[in-house]
DRENSE-758494 format. One record per residue: residue in one letter; y negated, z, x of N, C-alpha, C, O, CB in turn. Coordinates in steps of 0.02 Angstrom, whole numbers, plus 32768, in hexadecimal, padded with zeros to 4 digits. Glycine has a CB too. Layout:
# residues N
AYZXYZXYZXYZXYZX ...
END
This chain:
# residues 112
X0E1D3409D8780E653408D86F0E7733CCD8450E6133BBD80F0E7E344AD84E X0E9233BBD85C0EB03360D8350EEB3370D8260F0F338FD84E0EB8330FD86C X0F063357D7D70F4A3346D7BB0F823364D7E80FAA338CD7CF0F5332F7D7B7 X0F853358D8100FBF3366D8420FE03390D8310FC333BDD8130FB43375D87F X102D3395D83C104233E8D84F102A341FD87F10353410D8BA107D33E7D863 X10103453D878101F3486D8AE104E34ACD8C6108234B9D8A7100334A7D8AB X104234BED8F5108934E8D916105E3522D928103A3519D95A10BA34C0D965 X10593554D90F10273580D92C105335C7D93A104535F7D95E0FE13589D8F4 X108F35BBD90D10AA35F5D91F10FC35E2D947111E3614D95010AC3625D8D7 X110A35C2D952112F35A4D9831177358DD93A11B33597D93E114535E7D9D4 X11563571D90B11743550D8D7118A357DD89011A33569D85C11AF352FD8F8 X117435CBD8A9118635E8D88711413621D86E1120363DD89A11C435FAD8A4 X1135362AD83311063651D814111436ADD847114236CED85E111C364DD7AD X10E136AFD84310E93714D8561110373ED83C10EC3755D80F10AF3741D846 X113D3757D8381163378BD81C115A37CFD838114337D3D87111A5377AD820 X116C3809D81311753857D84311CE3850D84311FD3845D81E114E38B9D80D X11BF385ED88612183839D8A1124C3873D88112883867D875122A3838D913 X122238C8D87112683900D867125638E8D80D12563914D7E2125D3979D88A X124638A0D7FB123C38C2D7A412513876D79912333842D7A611DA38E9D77A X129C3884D77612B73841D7571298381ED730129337E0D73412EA3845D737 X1276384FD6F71247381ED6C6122337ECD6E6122C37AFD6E412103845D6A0 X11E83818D71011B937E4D74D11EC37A6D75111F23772D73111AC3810D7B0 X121737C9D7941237378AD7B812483756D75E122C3721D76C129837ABD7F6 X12593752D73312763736D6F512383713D6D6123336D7D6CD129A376FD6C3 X1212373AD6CB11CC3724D6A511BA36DBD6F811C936A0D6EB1178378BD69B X119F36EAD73B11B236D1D76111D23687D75C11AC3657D75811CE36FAD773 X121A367ED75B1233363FD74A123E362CD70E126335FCD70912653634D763 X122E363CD6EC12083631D69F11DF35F9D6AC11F435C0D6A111D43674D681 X11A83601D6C2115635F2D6C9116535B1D6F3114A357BD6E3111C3636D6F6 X119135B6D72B11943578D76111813543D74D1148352FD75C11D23565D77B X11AC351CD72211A334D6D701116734CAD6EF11543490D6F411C934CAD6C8 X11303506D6D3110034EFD6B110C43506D6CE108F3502D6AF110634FDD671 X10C83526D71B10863547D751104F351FD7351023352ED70C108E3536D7B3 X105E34DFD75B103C34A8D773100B348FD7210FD13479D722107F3469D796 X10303499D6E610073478D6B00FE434ABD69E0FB134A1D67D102B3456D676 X0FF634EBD6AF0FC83510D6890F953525D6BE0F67354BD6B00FE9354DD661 X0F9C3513D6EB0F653518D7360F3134DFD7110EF534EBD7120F9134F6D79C X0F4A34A2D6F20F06346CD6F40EF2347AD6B90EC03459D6A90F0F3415D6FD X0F0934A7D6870EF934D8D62E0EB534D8D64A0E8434B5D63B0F233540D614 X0EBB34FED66D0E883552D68D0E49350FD6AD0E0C350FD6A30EC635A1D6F3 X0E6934E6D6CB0E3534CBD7000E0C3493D6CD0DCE3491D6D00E6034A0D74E X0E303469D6A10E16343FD6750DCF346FD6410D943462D6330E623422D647 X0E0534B2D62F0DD134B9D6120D7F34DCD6290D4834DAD60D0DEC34D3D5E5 X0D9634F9D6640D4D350CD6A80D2F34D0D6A70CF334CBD6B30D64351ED709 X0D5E348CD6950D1B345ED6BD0CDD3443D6870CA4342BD68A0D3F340CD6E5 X0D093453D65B0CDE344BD60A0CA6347AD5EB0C8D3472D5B40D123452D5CF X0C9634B1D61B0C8034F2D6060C4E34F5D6360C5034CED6660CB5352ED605 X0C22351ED6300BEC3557D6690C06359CD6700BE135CAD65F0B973567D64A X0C4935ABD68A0C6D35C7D68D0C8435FBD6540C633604D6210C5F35D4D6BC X0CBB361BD6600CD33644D6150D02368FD63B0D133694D6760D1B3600D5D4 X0D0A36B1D6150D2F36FBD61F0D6936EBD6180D7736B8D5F90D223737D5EF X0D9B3713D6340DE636F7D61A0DEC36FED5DB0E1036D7D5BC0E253718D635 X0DC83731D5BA0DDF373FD56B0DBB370AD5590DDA36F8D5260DCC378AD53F X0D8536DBD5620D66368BD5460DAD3642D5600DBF3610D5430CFD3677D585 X0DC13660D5A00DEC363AD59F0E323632D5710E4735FCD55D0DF1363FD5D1 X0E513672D5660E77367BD53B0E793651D4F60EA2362AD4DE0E7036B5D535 X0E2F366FD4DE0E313656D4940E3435FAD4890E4D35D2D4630DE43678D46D X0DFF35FAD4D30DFB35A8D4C60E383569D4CE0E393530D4B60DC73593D4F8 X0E6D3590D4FD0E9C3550D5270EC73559D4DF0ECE3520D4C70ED03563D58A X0EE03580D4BF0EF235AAD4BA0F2435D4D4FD0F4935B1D5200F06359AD484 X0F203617D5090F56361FD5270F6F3667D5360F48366ED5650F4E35FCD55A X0F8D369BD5360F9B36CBD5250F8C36FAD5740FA236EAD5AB0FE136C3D501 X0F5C373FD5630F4C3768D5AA0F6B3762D5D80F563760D6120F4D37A5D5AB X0FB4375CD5C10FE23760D5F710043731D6081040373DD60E10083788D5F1 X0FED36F1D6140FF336A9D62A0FBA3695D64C0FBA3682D6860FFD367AD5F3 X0F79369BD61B0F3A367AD6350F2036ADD6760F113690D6AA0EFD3674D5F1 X0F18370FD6710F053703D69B0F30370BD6FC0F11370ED7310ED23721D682 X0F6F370CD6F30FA036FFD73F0F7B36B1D7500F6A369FD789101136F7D72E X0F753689D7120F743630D7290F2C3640D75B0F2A362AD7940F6335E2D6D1 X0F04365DD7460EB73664D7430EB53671D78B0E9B3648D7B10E9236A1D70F X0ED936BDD7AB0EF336D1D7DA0EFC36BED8160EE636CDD84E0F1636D7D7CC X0F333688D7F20F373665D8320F163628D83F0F293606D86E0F753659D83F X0EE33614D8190EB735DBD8200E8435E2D8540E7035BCD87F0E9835CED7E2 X0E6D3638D83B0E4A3659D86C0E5A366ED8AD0E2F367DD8D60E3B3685D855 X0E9B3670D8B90EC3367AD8FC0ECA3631D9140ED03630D9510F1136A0D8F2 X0ECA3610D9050EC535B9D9130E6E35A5D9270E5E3576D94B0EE13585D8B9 X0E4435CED90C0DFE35AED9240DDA357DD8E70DA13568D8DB0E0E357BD96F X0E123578D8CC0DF73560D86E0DC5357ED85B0D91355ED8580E283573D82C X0DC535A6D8500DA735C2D81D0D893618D8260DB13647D8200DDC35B8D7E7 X0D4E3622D8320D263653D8420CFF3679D8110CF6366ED7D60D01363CD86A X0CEA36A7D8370CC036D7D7F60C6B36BED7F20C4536D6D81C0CC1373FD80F X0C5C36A2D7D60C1F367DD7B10BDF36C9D7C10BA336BFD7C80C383667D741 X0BF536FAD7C40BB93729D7DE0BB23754D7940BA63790D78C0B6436F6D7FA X0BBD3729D76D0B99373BD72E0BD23769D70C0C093774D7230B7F36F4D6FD X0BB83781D6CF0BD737A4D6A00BD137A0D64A0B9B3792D62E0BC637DDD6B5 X0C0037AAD62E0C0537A5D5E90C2937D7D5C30C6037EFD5D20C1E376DD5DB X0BF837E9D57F0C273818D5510C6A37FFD5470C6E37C4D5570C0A3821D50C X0CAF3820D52C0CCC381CD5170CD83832D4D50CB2385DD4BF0CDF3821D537 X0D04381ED4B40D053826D4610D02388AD4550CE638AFD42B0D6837F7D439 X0D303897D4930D2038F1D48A0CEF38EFD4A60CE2392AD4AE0D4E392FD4A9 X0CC538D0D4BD0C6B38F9D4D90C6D3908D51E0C3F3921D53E0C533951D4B2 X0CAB38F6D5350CA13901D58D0C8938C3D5AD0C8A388DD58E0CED3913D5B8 X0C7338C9D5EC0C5D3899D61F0CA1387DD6390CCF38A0D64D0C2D38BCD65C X0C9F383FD6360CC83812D6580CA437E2D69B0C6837D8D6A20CE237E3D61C X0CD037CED6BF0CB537A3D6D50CB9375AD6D20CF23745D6CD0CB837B2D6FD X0C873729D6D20C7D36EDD6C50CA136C4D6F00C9636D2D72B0C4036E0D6C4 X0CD43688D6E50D083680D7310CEE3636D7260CE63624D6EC0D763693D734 X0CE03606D75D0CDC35CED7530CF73599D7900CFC35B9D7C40C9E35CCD741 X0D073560D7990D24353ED7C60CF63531D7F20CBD352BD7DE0D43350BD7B2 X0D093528D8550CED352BD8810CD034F8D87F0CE434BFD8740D073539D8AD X0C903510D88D0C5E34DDD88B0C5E34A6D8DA0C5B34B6D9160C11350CD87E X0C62345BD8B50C783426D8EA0C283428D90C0BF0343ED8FE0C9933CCD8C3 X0C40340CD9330C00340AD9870BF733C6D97E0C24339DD9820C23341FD9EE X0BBA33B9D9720B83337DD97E0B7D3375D9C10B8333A1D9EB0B39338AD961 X0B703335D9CB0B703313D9FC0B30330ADA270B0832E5DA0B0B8732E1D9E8 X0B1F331CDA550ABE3315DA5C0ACE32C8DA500AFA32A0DA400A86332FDABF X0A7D32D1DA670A6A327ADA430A62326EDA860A4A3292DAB20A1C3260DA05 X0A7E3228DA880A86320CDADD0AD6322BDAFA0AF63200DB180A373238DB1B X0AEF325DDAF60B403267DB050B6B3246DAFD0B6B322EDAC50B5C328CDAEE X0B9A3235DB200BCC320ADB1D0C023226DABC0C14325FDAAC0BFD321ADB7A X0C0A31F2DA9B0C413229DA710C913228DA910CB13201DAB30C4A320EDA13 X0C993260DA750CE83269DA900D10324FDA600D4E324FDA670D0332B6DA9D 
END
């Protein structure tokens, strides 16, 4: 995923359409999808992957920002579940989320 803007939700974040807050919280967020999409991704690329609650503490960024961004990174093909697992500060299993791993080129293949 490069700098760019995305459009992933047809310019507008997910809302639950019968719940004003949503739809509000929703165009709230618009202006700032896109920066807090490359938060999440800058800091995956710096890591051997992390839990959302590792992501939280580190970007800084609050449950309920970091993980919708996370969400839809993963609905985009960003960003996948690493297989693995990690405690959390209460002692539960999380899972380890890390960015899609780019495809090498054989040796002798044309690059794209």
């Amino acid at each position: 995923m490069s700098e760019q803007q995305y459009d992933l939700f047809g310019g507008d974040p997910p809302a639950v359409r019968h719940s004003p807050t949503s739809r509000a919280a929703a165009a709230a967020i618009r202006p700032r999808i896109n920066a807090l999409h490359m938060q999440v991704i800058r800091y995956l690329r710096g890591c051997d992957g992390a839990t959302d609650e590792e992501m939280q503490a580190a970007i800084p960024m609050s449950a309920n920002t970091q993980r919708p961004r996370r969400r839809e990174l993963e609905l985009m093909g960003e960003v996948v579940d690493s297989g693995r697992v990690r405690l959390t500060a209460s002692r539960r299993l999380a899972v380890v989320w890390k960015l899609k791993p780019v495809p090498v080129a054989a040796e002798g293949a044309p690059h794209a």
